[in-house]
C-alpha positions as CSV (number, residue, x, y, z in Angstrom):
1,X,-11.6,13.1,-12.3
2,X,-10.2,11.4,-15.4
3,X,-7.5,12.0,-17.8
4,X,-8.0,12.3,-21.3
5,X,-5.8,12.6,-24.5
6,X,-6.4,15.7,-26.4
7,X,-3.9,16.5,-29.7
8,X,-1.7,20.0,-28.8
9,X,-2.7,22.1,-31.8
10,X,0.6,22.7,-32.6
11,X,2.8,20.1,-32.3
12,X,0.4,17.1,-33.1
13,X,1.7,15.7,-30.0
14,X,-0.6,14.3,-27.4
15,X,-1.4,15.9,-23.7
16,X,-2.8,14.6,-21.4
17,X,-5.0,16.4,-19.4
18,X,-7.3,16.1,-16.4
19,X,-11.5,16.3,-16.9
20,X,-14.1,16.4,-14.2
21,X,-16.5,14.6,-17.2
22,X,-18.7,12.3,-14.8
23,X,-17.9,8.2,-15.8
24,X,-21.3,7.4,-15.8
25,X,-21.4,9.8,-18.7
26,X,-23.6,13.2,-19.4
27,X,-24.0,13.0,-23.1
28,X,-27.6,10.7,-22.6
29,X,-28.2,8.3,-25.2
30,X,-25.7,9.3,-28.0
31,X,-26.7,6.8,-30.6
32,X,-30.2,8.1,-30.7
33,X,-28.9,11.7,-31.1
34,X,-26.3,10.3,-33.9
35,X,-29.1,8.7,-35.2
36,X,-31.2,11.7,-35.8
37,X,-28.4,13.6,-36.9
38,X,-27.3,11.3,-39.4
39,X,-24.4,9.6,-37.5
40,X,-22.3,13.1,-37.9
41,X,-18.8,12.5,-39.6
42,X,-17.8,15.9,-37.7
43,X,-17.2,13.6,-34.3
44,X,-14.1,15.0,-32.6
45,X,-11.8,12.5,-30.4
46,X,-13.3,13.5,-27.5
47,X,-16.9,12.6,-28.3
48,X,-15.2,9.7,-30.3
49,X,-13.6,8.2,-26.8
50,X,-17.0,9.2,-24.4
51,X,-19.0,7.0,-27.0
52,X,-16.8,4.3,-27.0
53,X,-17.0,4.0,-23.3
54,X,-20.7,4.5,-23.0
55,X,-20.7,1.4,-25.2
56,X,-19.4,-0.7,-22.8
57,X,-21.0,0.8,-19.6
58,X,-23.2,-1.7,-18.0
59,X,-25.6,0.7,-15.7
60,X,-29.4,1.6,-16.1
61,X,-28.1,5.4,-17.4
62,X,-27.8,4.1,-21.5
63,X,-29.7,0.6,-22.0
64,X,-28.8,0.4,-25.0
65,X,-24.8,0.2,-25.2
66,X,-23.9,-2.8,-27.2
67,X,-22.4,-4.9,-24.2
68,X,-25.7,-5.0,-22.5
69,X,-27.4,-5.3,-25.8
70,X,-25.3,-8.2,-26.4
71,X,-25.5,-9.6,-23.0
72,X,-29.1,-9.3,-23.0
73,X,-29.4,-11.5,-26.2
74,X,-30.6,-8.6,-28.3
75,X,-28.6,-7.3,-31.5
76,X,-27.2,-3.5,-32.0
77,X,-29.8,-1.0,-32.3
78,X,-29.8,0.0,-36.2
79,X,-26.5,1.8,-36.9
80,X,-24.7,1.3,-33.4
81,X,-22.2,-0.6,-35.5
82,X,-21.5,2.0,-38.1
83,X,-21.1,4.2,-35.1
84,X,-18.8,2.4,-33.1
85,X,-16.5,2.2,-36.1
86,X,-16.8,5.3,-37.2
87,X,-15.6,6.5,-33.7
88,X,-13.0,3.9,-33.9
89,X,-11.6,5.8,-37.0
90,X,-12.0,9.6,-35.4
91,X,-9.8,7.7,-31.9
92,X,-7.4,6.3,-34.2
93,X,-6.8,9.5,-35.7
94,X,-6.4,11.3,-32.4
95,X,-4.1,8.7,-31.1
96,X,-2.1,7.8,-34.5
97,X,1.2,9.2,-32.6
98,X,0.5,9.0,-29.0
99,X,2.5,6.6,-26.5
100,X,-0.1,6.6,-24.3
101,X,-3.5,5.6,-24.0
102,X,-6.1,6.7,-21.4
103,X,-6.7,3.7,-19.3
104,X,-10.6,3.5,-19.7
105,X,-10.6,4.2,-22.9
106,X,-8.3,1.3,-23.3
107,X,-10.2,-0.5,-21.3
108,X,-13.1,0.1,-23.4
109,X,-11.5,-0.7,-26.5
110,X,-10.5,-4.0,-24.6
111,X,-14.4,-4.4,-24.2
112,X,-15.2,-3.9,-27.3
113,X,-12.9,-5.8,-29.0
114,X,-13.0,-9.1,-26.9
115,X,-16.4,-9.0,-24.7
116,X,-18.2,-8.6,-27.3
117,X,-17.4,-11.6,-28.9
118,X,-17.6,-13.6,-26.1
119,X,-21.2,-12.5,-25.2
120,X,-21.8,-13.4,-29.0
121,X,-20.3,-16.6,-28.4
122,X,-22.2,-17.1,-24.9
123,X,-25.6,-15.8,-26.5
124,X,-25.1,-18.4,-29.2
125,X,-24.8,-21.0,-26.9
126,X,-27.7,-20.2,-25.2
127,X,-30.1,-20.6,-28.4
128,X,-30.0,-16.8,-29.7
129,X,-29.5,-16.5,-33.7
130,X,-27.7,-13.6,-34.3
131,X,-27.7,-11.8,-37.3
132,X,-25.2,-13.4,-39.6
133,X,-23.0,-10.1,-40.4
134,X,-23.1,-9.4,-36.3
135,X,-20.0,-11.5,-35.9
136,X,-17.8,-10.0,-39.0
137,X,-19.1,-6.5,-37.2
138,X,-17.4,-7.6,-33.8
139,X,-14.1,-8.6,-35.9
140,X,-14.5,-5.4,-37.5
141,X,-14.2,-3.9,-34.5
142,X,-11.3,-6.3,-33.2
143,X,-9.4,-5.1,-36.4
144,X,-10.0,-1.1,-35.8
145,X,-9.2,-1.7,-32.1
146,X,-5.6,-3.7,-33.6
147,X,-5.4,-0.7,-35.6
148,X,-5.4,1.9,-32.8
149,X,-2.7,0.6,-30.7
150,X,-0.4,-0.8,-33.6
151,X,-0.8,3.0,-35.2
152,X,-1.6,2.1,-38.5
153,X,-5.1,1.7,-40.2
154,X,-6.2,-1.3,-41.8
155,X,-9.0,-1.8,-44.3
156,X,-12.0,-2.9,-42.7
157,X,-13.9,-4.6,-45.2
C-alpha cells in the first residue's frame, strides 16, 4: 500500500489516505493516451501525482518516462514536457495548503527536479546535443517543483 493526499471536499484540507494502487503503476503509457487525447486539462491530482511518478520510474513497464529517456541520451517524447508541467500545476493546486507531502511523490518531484538535470549534464558530457530549449524545460520544472513545496506559483516562462 501507499498513502496519497486527496483534498476533503469540504474543508479544503488535505487527508491522507491509504491506496492499494500498485508502484509499478496500472495506468500503461500515460503520455501516449494524453497525447491522443490532447494532453486533457481535466487531470485531477491524483492522476497528476501517478504521472509524475511514472516519469521517474526506471523499469521496462513505461520506456518512455523522461528519466530513462534522458538517461538513455534520447530527448522527451513530443509533449512529455508540456505534460509534466501541466501536472506540476494540477499537484500544486492539490497541495497549495497541505503540510505534508507523500513521500514518493516527493521523491519524484526530487527526481524531476534535480536528476534530470544531471542526466542532461552527464549526457552532454558524453557527446549528446540536446535540444537547446531541453535545459530551460528541466529549470522549468525545477521552478514548478520550488513552487509546490514553497505553496506559491511562480510564472514559468
Amino acid at each position: 500500500m501507499k498513502r496519497a493526499i486527496a483534498p476533503l471536499a469540504t474543508s479544503g484540507k488535505m487527508l491522507i489516505r491509504e491506496s492499494t494502487v500498485a508502484a509499478s503503476g496500472t495506468h500503461g503509457n500515460k503520455i501516449g493516451r494524453q497525447r491522443r487525447n490532447g494532453c486533457s486539462s481535466k487531470m485531477n491530482y491524483q492522476t497528476a501525482s501517478k504521472f509524475l511518478i511514472d516519469q521517474t520510474l526506471m523499469n521496462e513497464e513505461n520506456p518512455d518516462a523522461l528519466l530513462i529517456r534522458l538517461q538513455q541520451g534520447r530527448p522527451p517524447i513530443p509533449g512529455q514536457i508540456t505534460s509534466i508541467l501541466l501536472a506540476l500545476k494540477v499537484v500544486f493546486e492539490g497541495l497549495k495548503d497541505a503540510t505534508v507531502v507523500d513521500k514518493e511523490l516527493a521523491y519524484a518531484l526530487y527526481q524531476l527536479s534535480i536528476r534530470t538535470q544531471q542526466l542532461f549534464a552527464a549526457g552532454r558530457k558524453k557527446g549528446v546535443e540536446w535540444s537547446p530549449l531541453l535545459l530551460q524545460d528541466l529549470l522549468r520544472i525545477a521552478l514548478a517543483t520550488e513552487c509546490i513545496f514553497s505553496g506559491e506559483w511562480k510564472s514559468l516562462y
